[in-house]
Structures are given as structure tokens and as C-alpha cells.
C-alpha positions, -999 to 999 in steps of 0.1 A, spaced: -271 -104 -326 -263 -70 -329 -305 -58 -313 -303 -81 -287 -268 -64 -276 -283 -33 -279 -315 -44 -263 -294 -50 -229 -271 -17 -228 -309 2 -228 -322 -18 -204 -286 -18 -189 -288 24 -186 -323 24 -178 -314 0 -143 -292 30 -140 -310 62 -141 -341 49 -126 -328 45 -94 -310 81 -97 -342 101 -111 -361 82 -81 -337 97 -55 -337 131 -71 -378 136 -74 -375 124 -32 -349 150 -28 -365 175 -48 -400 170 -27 -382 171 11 -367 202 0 -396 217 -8 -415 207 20 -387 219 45 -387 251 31 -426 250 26 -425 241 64 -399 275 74 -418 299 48 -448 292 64 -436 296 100 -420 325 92 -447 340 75 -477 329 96 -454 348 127 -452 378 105 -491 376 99 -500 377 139 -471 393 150 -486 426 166 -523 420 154 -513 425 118 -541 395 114 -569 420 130 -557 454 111 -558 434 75 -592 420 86 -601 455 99 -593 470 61 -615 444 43 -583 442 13 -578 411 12 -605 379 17 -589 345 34 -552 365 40 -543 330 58 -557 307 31 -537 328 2 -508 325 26 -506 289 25 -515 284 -9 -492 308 -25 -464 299 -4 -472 258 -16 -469 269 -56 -437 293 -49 -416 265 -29 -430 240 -52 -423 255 -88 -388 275 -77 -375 243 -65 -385 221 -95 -366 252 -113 -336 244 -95 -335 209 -101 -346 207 -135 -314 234 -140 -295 212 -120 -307 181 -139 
């Protein structure tokens, strides 16, 4: 009786959010790779704009300035925007 009706409304909610928490971790990932994609253009250009790559290299300060680019701009796009949409969510 009574477990069997319950039985179907959770499987019943769970046909229903699955789909939706599907679609949001997709969104959540594109969004993050589009602004992954701009932040890393934008930054890149800032990094050889007027030989800024040669006069860090020159200074010695800071070892693989292109590697820690792209690594540290993959955890901040990655982490802020699973911040939003966990806030969101």
C-alpha cells in the first residue's frame, strides 16, 4: 500500500530533478569554459602585449609566468562559477 505509493512519488521526483541537475552541471561547465576561453585571451594579450613576456623573463620573479597563467585562471573560473551556481542552486 501506503510504501509502494511512496515508493513511486521518489522515484516520481527523482525522473524530475535528474534531468534538471543534468542541464545545470552542462550549464555550469560551458560557462566556465567561455569565460575560461575570454580570461585567457585577455590575459595571454596582456602578457605579450609590449614584451611584458621578455621583461618578466628578464627579472627572473616568477618561473613558468605562462603555465601559472593558465592554471590559475582554470581554478578561478572553475571554483567562482560553481560558487554562483551552488548559490543559485
Amino acid at each position: 500500500g501506503s510504501f509502494l505509493r511512496y515508493l513511486g512519488a521518489l522515484l516520481g521526483i527523482l525522473a524530475l530533478i535528474s534531468p534538471m541537475e543534468t542541464w545545470l552541471n552542462y550549464t555550469r561547465d560551458r560557462l566556465s569554459l567561455a569565460w575560461r576561453k575570454w580570461l585567457t585571451q585577455h590575459f595571454i594579450g596582456q602578457y605579450l602585449e609590449d614584451r611584458n613576456y621578455y621583461l618578466i623573463e628578464l627579472k627572473g620573479a616568477i618561473d613558468n609566468p605562462d603555465q601559472r597563467l593558465h592554471e590559475d585562471i582554470k581554478h578561478l573560473t572553475a571554483h567562482s562559477v560553481k560558487l554562483m551556481v551552488d548559490g543559485i542552486h
